[in-house]
N, C-alpha and C positions, 0 to 999 in steps of 0.2 A: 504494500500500500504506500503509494508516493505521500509526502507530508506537503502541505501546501503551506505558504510562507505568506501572512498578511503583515500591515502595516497599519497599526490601529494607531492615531495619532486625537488625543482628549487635549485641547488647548485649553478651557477652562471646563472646573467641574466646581457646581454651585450646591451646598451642601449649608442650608439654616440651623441653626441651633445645636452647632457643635464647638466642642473649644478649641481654637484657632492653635492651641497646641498639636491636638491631635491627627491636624492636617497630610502631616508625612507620613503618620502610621495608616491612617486612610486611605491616602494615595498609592501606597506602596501595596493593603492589602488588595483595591481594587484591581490593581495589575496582576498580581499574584491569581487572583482567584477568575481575572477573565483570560488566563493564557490556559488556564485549568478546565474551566467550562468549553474553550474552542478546541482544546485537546479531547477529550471527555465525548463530546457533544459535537464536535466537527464547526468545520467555520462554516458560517452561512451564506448561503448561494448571495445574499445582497451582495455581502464581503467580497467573496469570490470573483464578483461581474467585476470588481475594480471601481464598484459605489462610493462616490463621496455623500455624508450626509452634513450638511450645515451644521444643525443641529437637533438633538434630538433629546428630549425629555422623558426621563427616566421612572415620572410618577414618584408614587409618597408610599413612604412604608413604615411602618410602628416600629421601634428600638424600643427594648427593654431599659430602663432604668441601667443605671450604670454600667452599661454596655463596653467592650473593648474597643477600642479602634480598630482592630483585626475581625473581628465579629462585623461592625459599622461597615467596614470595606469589601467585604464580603454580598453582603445584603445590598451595597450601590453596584457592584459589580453584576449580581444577579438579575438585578435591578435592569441597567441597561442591556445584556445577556437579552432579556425576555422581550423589551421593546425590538431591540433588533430584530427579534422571530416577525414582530407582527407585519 
Protein backbone atom coordinates (compact mmCIF):
# COMPACT_ATOMS: atom_id res chain seq x y z
CA UNK A 1 0.00 0.00 0.00
CA UNK A 2 1.62 3.36 -1.22
CA UNK A 3 1.54 6.16 1.70
CA UNK A 4 0.27 9.21 0.31
CA UNK A 5 2.14 12.50 1.53
CA UNK A 6 -0.35 15.66 2.29
CA UNK A 7 0.55 19.01 3.36
CA UNK A 8 -1.82 20.38 5.88
CA UNK A 9 -0.89 23.92 6.59
CA UNK A 10 -3.51 25.65 9.98
CA UNK A 11 -2.35 29.45 9.70
CA UNK A 12 -4.43 30.49 12.47
CA UNK A 13 -6.41 28.37 15.00
CA UNK A 14 -9.02 30.35 17.00
CA UNK A 15 -9.60 28.58 20.36
CA UNK A 16 -12.00 30.91 23.37
CA UNK A 17 -11.62 30.33 26.69
CA UNK A 18 -8.45 28.65 27.06
CA UNK A 19 -5.21 29.85 28.88
CA UNK A 20 -3.06 31.49 26.44
CA UNK A 21 -0.41 29.27 28.34
CA UNK A 22 -1.68 26.25 27.10
CA UNK A 23 -1.57 27.32 23.45
CA UNK A 24 1.68 25.01 22.50
CA UNK A 25 0.47 22.09 24.28
CA UNK A 26 -2.71 22.50 22.20
CA UNK A 27 -1.16 23.15 19.05
CA UNK A 28 1.36 20.50 19.27
CA UNK A 29 -1.52 17.87 20.52
CA UNK A 30 -3.64 18.93 17.50
CA UNK A 31 -0.83 17.83 15.03
CA UNK A 32 -0.10 14.81 16.89
CA UNK A 33 -3.46 13.59 16.94
CA UNK A 34 -4.51 14.70 13.02
CA UNK A 35 -1.38 12.82 11.54
CA UNK A 36 -2.83 10.00 13.64
CA UNK A 37 -6.43 10.16 12.59
CA UNK A 38 -5.15 10.49 8.48
CA UNK A 39 -2.81 7.41 9.28
CA UNK A 40 -5.74 5.41 11.04
CA UNK A 41 -8.43 6.69 8.95
CA UNK A 42 -6.69 7.60 5.45
CA UNK A 43 -6.57 11.08 4.10
CA UNK A 44 -9.55 12.38 2.40
CA UNK A 45 -10.29 12.33 -1.01
CA UNK A 46 -10.95 16.52 -0.56
CA UNK A 47 -7.14 16.37 0.69
CA UNK A 48 -6.01 14.03 -1.88
CA UNK A 49 -7.73 16.25 -5.10
CA UNK A 50 -4.82 18.92 -3.80
CA UNK A 51 -8.08 21.09 -2.18
CA UNK A 52 -7.33 24.34 -0.76
CA UNK A 53 -9.93 25.34 1.88
CA UNK A 54 -9.93 29.03 3.03
CA UNK A 55 -11.36 28.38 5.90
CA UNK A 56 -13.07 26.19 7.76
CA UNK A 57 -15.00 25.98 11.08
CA UNK A 58 -14.46 23.34 13.21
CA UNK A 59 -17.82 23.73 15.44
CA UNK A 60 -18.05 23.76 19.50
CA UNK A 61 -17.51 20.90 21.70
CA UNK A 62 -17.86 20.53 25.61
CA UNK A 63 -14.27 20.19 27.80
CA UNK A 64 -14.43 18.67 30.95
CA UNK A 65 -13.44 20.86 33.74
CA UNK A 66 -9.80 20.91 34.19
CA UNK A 67 -9.01 19.22 31.10
CA UNK A 68 -5.39 18.67 29.75
CA UNK A 69 -4.18 20.54 26.91
CA UNK A 70 -3.22 17.11 25.26
CA UNK A 71 -6.89 15.97 25.94
CA UNK A 72 -8.16 19.92 24.51
CA UNK A 73 -5.92 19.15 21.38
CA UNK A 74 -7.02 16.03 20.61
CA UNK A 75 -10.99 16.95 20.69
CA UNK A 76 -9.84 20.20 18.18
CA UNK A 77 -8.08 17.93 16.14
CA UNK A 78 -11.08 15.58 15.85
CA UNK A 79 -12.97 18.28 15.69
CA UNK A 80 -11.65 19.47 12.23
CA UNK A 81 -10.97 15.58 11.26
CA UNK A 82 -14.87 15.37 11.19
CA UNK A 83 -15.77 18.67 9.33
CA UNK A 84 -13.39 17.77 6.63
CA UNK A 85 -15.44 14.25 6.12
CA UNK A 86 -18.50 16.43 5.59
Amino acid sequence: MRQKNIELHIEELVLLGFEPGDRERIAEAVESELEFLFARQGVLQLLEAGSEIDKLDGGSFDVAANSRAEVIGKQVARAVYGRLKL
